[in-house]
C-alpha positions as CSV (number, residue, x, y, z in Angstrom):
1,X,115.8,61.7,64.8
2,X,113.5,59.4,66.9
3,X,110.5,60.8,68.3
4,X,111.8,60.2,71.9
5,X,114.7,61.6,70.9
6,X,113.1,64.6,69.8
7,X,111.6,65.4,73.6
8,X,113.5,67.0,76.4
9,X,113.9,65.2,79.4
10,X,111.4,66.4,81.2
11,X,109.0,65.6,78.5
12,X,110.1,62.2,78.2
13,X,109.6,61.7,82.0
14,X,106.1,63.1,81.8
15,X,104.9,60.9,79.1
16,X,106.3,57.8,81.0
17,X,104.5,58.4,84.8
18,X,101.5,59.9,82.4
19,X,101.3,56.5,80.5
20,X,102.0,54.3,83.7
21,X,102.2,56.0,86.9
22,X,104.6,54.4,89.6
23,X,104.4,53.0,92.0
24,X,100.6,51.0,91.1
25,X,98.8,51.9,94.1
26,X,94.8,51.7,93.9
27,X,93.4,54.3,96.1
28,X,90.3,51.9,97.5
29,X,93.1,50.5,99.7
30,X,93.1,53.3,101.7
31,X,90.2,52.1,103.6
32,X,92.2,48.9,104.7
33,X,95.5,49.7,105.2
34,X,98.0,52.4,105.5
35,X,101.4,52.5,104.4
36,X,104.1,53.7,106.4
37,X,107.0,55.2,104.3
38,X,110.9,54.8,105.9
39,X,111.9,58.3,105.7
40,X,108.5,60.2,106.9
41,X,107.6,58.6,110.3
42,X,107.7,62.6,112.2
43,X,109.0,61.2,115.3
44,X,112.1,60.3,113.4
45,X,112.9,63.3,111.9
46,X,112.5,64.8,114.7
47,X,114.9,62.7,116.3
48,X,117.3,62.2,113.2
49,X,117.2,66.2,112.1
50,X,116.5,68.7,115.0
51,X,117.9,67.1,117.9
52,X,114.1,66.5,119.3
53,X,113.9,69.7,119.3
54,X,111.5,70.4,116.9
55,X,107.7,70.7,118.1
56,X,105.6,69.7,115.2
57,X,102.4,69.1,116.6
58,X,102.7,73.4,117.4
59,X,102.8,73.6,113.2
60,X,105.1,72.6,110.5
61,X,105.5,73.2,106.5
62,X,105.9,70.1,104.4
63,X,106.7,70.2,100.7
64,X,106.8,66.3,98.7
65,X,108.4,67.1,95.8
66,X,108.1,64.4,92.9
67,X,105.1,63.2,94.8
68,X,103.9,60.6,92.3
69,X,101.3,58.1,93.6
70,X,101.4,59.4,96.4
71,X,102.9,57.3,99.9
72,X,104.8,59.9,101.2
73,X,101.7,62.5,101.1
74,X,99.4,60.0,102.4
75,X,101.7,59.3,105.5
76,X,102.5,62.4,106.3
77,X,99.1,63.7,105.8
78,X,97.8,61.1,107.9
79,X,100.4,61.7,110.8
80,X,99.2,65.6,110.9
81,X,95.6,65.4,110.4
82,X,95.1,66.8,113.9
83,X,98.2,69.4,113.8
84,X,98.0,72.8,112.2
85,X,100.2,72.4,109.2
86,X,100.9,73.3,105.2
87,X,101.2,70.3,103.0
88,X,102.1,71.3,99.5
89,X,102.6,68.5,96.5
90,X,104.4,68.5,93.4
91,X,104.2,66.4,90.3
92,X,105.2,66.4,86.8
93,X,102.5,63.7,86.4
94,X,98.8,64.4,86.2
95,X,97.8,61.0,86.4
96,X,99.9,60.5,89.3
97,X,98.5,63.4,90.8
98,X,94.9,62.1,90.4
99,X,95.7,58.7,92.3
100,X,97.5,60.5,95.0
101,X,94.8,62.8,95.3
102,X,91.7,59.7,95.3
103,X,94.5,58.5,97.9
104,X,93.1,61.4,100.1
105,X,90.1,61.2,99.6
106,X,89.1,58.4,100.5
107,X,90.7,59.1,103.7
108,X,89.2,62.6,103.9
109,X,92.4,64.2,103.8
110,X,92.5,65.3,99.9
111,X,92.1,69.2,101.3
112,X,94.5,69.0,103.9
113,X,97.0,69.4,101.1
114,X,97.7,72.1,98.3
115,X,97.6,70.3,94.8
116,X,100.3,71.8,92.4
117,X,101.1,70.3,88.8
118,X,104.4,71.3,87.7
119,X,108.3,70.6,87.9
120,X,109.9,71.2,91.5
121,X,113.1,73.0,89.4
122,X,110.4,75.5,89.3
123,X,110.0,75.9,92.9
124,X,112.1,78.6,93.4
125,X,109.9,80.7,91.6
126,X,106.6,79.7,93.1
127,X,106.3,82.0,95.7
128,X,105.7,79.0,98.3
129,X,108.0,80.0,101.1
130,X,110.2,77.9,102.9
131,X,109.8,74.6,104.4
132,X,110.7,72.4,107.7
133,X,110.5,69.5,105.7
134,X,111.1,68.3,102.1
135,X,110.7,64.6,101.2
136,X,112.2,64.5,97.6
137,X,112.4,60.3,97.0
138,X,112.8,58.7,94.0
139,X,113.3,61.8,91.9
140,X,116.0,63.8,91.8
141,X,118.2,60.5,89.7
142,X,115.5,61.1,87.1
143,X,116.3,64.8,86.3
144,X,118.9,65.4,83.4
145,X,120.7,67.8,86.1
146,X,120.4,66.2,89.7
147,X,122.8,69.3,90.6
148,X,119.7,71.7,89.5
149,X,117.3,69.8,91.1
150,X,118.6,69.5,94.9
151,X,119.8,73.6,94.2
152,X,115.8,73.7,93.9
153,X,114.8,72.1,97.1
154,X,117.5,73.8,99.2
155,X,116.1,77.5,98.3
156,X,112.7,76.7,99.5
157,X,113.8,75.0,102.4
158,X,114.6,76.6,105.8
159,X,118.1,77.1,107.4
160,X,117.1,75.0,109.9
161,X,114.9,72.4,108.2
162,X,115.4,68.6,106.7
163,X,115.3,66.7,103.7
164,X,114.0,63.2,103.4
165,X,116.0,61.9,100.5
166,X,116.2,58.8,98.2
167,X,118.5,58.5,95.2
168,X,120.1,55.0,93.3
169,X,122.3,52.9,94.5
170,X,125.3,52.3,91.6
171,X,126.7,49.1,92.7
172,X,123.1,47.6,93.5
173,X,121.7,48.3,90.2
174,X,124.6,47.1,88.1
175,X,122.5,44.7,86.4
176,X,119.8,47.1,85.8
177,X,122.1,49.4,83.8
178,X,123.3,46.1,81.6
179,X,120.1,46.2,80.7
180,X,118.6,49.2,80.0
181,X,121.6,49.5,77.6
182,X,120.6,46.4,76.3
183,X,117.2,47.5,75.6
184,X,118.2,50.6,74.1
185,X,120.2,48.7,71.3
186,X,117.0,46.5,70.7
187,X,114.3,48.2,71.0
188,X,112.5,51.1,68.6
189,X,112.2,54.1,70.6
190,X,109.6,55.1,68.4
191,X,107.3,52.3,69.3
192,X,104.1,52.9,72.1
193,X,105.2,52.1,75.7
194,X,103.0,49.3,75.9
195,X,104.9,47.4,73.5
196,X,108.0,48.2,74.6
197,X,107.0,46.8,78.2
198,X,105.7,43.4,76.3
199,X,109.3,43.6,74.6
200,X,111.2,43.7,77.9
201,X,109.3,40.7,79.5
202,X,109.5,38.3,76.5
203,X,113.5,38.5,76.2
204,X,113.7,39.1,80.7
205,X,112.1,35.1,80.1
206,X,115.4,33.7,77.8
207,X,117.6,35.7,80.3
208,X,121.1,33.3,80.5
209,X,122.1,32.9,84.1
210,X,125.7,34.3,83.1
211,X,123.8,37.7,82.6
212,X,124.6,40.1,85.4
213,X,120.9,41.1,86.1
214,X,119.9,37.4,86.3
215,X,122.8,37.0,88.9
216,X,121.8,39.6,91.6
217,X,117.5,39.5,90.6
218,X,116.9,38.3,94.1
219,X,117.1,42.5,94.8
220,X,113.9,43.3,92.6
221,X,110.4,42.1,92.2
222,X,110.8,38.9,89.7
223,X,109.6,40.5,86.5
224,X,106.2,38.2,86.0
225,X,105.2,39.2,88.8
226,X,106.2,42.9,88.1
227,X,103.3,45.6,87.2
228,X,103.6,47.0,83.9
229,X,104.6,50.7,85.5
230,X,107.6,48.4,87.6
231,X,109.1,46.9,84.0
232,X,109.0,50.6,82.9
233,X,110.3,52.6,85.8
234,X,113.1,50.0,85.6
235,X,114.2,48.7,82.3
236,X,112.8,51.5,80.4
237,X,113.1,55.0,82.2
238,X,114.4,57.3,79.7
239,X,116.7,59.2,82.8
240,X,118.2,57.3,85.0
241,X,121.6,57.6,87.1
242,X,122.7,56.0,90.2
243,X,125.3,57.1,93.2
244,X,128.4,55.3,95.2
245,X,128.3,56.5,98.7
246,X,131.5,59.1,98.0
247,X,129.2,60.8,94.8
248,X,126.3,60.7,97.5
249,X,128.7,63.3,99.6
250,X,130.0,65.1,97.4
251,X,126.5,65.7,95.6
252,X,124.9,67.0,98.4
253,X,128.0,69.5,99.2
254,X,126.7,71.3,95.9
255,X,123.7,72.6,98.2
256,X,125.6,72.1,101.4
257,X,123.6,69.5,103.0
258,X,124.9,66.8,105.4
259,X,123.9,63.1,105.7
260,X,122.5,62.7,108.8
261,X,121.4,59.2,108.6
262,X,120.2,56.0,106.7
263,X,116.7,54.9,106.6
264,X,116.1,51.8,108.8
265,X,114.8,50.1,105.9
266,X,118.7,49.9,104.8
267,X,120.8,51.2,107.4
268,X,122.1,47.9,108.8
269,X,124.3,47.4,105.0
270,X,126.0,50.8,106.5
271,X,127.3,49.5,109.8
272,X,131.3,48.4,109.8
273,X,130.6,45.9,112.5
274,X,128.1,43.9,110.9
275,X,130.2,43.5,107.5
276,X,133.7,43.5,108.5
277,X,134.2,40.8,111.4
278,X,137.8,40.6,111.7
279,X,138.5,42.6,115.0
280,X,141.9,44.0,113.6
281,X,140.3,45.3,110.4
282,X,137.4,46.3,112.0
283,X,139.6,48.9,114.2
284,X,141.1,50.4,111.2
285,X,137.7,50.5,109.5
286,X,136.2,52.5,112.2
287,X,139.0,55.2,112.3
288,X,137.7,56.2,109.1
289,X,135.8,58.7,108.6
290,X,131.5,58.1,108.6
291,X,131.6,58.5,104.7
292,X,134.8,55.9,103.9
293,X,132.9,53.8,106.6
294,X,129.8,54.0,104.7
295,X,131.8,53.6,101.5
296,X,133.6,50.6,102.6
297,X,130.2,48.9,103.6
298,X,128.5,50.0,100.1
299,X,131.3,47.7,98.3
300,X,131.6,44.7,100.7
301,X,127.6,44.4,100.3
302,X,127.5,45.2,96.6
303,X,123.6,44.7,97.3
304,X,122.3,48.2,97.6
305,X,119.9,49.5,95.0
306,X,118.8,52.8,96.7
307,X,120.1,55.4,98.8
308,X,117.2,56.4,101.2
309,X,118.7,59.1,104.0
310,X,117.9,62.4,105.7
311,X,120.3,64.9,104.9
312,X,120.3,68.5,106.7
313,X,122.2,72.4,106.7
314,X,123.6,71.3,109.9
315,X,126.6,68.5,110.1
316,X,125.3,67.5,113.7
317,X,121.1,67.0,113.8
318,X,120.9,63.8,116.2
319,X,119.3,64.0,119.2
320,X,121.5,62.2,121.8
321,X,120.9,59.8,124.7
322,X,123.2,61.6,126.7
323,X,121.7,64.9,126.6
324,X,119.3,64.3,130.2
325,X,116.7,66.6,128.9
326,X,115.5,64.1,126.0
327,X,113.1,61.5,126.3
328,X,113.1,57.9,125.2
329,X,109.5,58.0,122.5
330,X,108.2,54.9,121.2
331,X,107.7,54.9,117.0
332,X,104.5,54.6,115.4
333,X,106.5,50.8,114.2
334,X,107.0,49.7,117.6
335,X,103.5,50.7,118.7
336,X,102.7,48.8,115.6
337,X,104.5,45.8,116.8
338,X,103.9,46.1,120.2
339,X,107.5,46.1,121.4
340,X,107.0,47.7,124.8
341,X,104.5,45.5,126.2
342,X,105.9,42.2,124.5
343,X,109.4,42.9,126.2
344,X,107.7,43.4,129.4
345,X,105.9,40.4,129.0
346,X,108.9,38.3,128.4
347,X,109.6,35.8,130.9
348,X,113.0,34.8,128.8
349,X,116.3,35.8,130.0
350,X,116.7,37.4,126.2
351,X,114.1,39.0,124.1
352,X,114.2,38.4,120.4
353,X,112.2,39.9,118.0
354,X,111.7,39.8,113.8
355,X,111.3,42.7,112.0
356,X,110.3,43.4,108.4
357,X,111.3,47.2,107.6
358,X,109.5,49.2,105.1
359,X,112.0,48.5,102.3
360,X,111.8,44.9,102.7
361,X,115.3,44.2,104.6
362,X,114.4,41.6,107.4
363,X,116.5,41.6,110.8
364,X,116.6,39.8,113.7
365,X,116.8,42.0,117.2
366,X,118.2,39.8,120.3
367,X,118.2,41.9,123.6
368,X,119.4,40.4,127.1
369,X,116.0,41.2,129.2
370,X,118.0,41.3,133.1
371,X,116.1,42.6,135.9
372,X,117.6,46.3,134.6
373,X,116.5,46.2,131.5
374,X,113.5,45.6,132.5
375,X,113.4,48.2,134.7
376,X,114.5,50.6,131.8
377,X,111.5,49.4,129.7
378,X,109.4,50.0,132.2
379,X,110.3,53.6,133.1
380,X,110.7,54.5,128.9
381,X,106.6,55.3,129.2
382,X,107.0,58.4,126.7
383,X,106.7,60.9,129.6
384,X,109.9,60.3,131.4
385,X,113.7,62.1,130.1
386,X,116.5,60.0,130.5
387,X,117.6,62.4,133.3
388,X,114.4,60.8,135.4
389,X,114.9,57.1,134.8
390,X,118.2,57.1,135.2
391,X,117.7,58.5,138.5
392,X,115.7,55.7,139.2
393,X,117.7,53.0,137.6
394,X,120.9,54.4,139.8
395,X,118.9,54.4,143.1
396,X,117.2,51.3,142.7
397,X,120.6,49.7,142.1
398,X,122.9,51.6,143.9
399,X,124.6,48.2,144.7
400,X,125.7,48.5,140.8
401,X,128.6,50.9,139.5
402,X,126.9,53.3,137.7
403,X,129.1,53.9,134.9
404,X,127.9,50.1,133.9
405,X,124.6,50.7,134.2
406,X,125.1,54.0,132.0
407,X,126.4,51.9,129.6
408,X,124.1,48.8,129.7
409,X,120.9,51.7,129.4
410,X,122.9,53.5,126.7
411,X,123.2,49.9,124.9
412,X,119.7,48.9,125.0
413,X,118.6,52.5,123.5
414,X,121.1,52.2,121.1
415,X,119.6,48.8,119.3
416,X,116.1,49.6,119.4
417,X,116.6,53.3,118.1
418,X,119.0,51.5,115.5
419,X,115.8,50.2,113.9
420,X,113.9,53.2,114.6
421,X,111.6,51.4,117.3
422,X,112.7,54.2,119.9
423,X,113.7,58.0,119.7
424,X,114.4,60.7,121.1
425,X,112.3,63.9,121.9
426,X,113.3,67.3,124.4
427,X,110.4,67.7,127.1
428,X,109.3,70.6,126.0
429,X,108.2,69.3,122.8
430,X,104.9,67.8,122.9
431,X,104.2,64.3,121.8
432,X,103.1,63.6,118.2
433,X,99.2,62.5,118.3
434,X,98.5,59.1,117.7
């Protein structure tokens, strides 16, 4: 029996993120930049998973489970450094660990958080209490039993709390699969990781362009320009399984959790309207059900690699425009960006704007800037609920029916929340600290 062979899974894991931990991330960039990670901006799930409802900056419990290098501990770290909070991290990896913990560091954060080395199907009996929030990406496809793993996360996580979730796309990663399987034929299992990397890059070069990887490599980093840990994590991973949307479902039933929604940085390869433009087949389309719909999209596409969602205990989580008591918040991205002011500052009859998400997917946002619109901008300051500037939008143009201007309001909230530039938070939660 090969030596690999010989280890459990979890060993075999280990000695991969050990050797190479993923993703490459060198901690002295902390003082330049920081990265903003799709499923963690609080605001969000505040918006996406407790209705608004939630005030975080009174407290909150955060478990990152399968933390690695450490982005989603660095962000969310970062976004609470002035809020009373418990941050606790989990890793198989201790060199993993160490970067995400030099990550801190240099950012004076490194004892905001509670440092545990271990395997999150362990949590259960860690005597760590329950959590609001659980960001578990890029993990739980690398366990031998995914089943075991999300059973793990639900017990120590509230009846009432959220999961920030990312798990492979099947479809996406077709290639990917062709040729790990390859690889497995070719290579000795026995051999050090470094030359099985040097392996995978010197036949990735004599690639035909009839192989199916070749065909859809525009979805991952060319392999040149790939870092060593990037050739393992994909080519080589020794426990790797992907999901179709329906699997996606019916996996999270097993711990009865809910999709509540995509990440921006995919969610547009989600939306009927966008992939199916025949008005007829459109109509049938969105009769469905959210999961066929989603399902439906997932084929058309055939381009997702990962599923990156929030998923909750409760089948309804989103805060709504029409609830009056919410109001209209502005994302640490669109501060970023400065959408607010730059749509003010428009003097075209339509405001169009590029965005880069997180995950790479680039979009174009077009939004007819009318005297009402602007007007709506205007009043959406971050103090004001949509009962308020509604008020004000109806009596300012009381010449206008005000079902359409409902609608035209509800519209314009409804394409800049659709890329997470705007959300949703109750007035009697207090504003996230910038």
């Amino acid at each position: 029996m090969a030596v690999a062979d010989a280890l459990s899974t979890s060993a075999r894991v280990r000695r991969q993120y050990e050797y190479l931990p993923y993703p490459h991330r060198d901690p002295q960039d902390e003082k330049k930049r920081l990265l903003l990670t799709g499923l963690d901006d609080l605001s969000c799930i505040n918006h996406y998973c407790f209705r608004g409802r939630k005030n975080i900056s009174a407290g909150i419990r955060v478990l990152i489970a399968g933390g690695g290098t450490g982005d989603a501990v660095v962000y969310l770290a970062h976004q609470l450094r002035l809020i009373k909070c418990d941050i606790v991290y989990i890793d198989l990896s201790e060199a993993s660990q160490a970067v995400a913990r030099k990550r801190l560091a240099a950012r004076g954060l490194e004892n905001r958080v509670r440092w545990i080395h271990g395997s999150l199907l362990d949590l259960p009996h860690m005597n760590l209490g329950q959590f609001d929030y659980i960001n578990c990406s890029g993990v739980l496809h690398h366990l031998e039993s995914p089943e075991a793993g999300l059973a793990a996360l639900r017990a120590v996580l509230k009846d009432d709390g959220a999961m920030g979730l990312m798990v492979y796309g099947q479809y996406g990663r077709t290639g990917v699969y062709q040729m790990q399987s390859l690889f497995r034929l070719l290579h000795d299992s026995q051999a050090d990781l470094g030359s099985q990397v040097a392996g995978v890059r010197d036949l990735m070069a004599t690639l035909p362009a009839t192989n199916w990887y070749q065909r859809g490599a525009e979805l991952f980093t060319p392999t040149p320009k790939s870092s060593d840990s990037e050739v393992l994590d994909l080519f080589l991973h020794s426990q790797d399984r992907a999901y179709t949307v329906p699997q996606l479902y019916d996996y999270l039933a097993t711990a009865g959790l809910y999709p509540s929604e995509w990440s921006s940085d995919s969610r547009i390869w989600y939306q009927p309207n966008l992939a199916f433009r025949d008005p007829e087949l459109l109509a049938r389309i969105q009769t469905l059900p959210r999961r066929d719909q989603s399902a439906a999209c997932e084929l058309f596409w055939g381009t997702i690699i990962k599923h990156a969602f929030w998923a909750t205990p409760d089948p309804d989580p989103i805060a709504q425009w029409t609830d009056p008591e919410v109001v209209p918040t502005w994302t640490r991205s669109a501060d970023l960006f400065g959408v607010r002011n730059n749509m003010l500052k428009t003097t075209s009859p339509e405001w169009c704007f590029s965005l880069q998400h997180v995950g790479g997917t680039k979009v174009q946002i077009r939004i007819k800037v009318d005297e009402v619109t602007r007007k709506q901008i205007e009043l959406m300051d971050g103090f004001r609920t949509v009962n308020t500037i509604m008020a004000d939008i109806l009596g300012t143009y009381s010449d206008r029916s005000p079902e359409q201007l409902h609608a035209e309001c509800a519209d314009v909230f409804r394409l800049l929340n659709s890329h997470d530039l705007l959300v949703l938070r109750h007035h009697s939660v207090r504003p996230m600290p910038q």
